[in-house]
C-alpha positions as CSV (number, residue, x, y, z in Angstrom):
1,X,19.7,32.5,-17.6
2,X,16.8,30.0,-16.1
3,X,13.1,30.3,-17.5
4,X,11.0,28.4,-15.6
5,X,7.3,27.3,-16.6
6,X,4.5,25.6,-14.7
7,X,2.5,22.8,-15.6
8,X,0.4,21.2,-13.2
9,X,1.9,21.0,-9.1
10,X,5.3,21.5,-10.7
11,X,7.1,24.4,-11.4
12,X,10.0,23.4,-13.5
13,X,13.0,25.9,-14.2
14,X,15.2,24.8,-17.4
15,X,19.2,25.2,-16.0
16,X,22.4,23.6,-17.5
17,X,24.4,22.7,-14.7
18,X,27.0,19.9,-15.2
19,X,25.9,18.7,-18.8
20,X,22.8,19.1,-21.5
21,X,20.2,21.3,-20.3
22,X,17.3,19.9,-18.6
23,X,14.2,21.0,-16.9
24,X,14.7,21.0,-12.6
25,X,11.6,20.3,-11.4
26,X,10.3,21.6,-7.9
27,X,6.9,21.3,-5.8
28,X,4.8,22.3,-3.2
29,X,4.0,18.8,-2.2
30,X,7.0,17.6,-0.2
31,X,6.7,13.9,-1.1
32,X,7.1,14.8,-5.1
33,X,9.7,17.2,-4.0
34,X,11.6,14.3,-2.0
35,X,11.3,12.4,-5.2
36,X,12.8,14.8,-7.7
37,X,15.2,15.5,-5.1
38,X,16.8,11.7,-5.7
39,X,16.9,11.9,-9.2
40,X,19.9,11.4,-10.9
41,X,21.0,13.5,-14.4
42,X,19.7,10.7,-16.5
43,X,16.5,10.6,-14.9
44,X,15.7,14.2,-15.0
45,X,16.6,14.6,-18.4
46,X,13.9,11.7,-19.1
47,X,11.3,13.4,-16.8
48,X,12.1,16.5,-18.9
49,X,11.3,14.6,-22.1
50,X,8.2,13.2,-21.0
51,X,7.1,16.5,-19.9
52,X,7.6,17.8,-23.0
53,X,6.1,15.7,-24.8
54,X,3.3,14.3,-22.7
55,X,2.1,17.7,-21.7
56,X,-0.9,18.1,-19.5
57,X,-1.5,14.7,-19.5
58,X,2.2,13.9,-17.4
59,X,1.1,13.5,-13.9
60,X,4.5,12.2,-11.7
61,X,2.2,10.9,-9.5
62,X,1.1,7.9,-11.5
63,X,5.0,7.2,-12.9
64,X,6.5,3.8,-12.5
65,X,9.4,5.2,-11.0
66,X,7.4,7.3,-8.3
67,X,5.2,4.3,-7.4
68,X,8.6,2.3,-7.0
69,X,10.2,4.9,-5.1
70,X,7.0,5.5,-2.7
71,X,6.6,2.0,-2.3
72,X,9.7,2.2,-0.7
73,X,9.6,5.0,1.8
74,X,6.8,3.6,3.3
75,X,8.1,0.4,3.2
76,X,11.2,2.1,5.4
77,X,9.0,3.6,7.9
């Protein structure tokens, strides 16, 4: 059974597909969606802990890795 929760733009649904649980996170905005989309297991699970713990304050936005990853899609355009 998935709960899901929202914080912020993301709704995030908690799921154990091929190993530990970890939260899924989905969006409206398609860029942040695009981003979670390329995440591997490792990295979700990570997003899911700072989440957690970082609460309201967690905005994916302002993450290393989704500057990075940004950088590079406009970069490819």
């Amino acid at each position: 059974m998935a709960s899901a929760f929202f914080l912020g733009k993301s709704k995030l649904t908690a799921t154990q597909d091929a190993g530990p649980a970890y939260m899924l996170p989905t969006s409206d905005d398609p860029l942040i969606s695009a981003f979670y989309a390329q995440l591997n297991d490792k990295e979700k699970i990570a997003h899911a802990i700072a989440v957690t713990k970082l609460g309201t304050s967690y905005d994916v936005t302002r993450t290393h890795g989704f500057l990075k990853w940004l950088a590079k899609q406009k970069q490819a355009k």
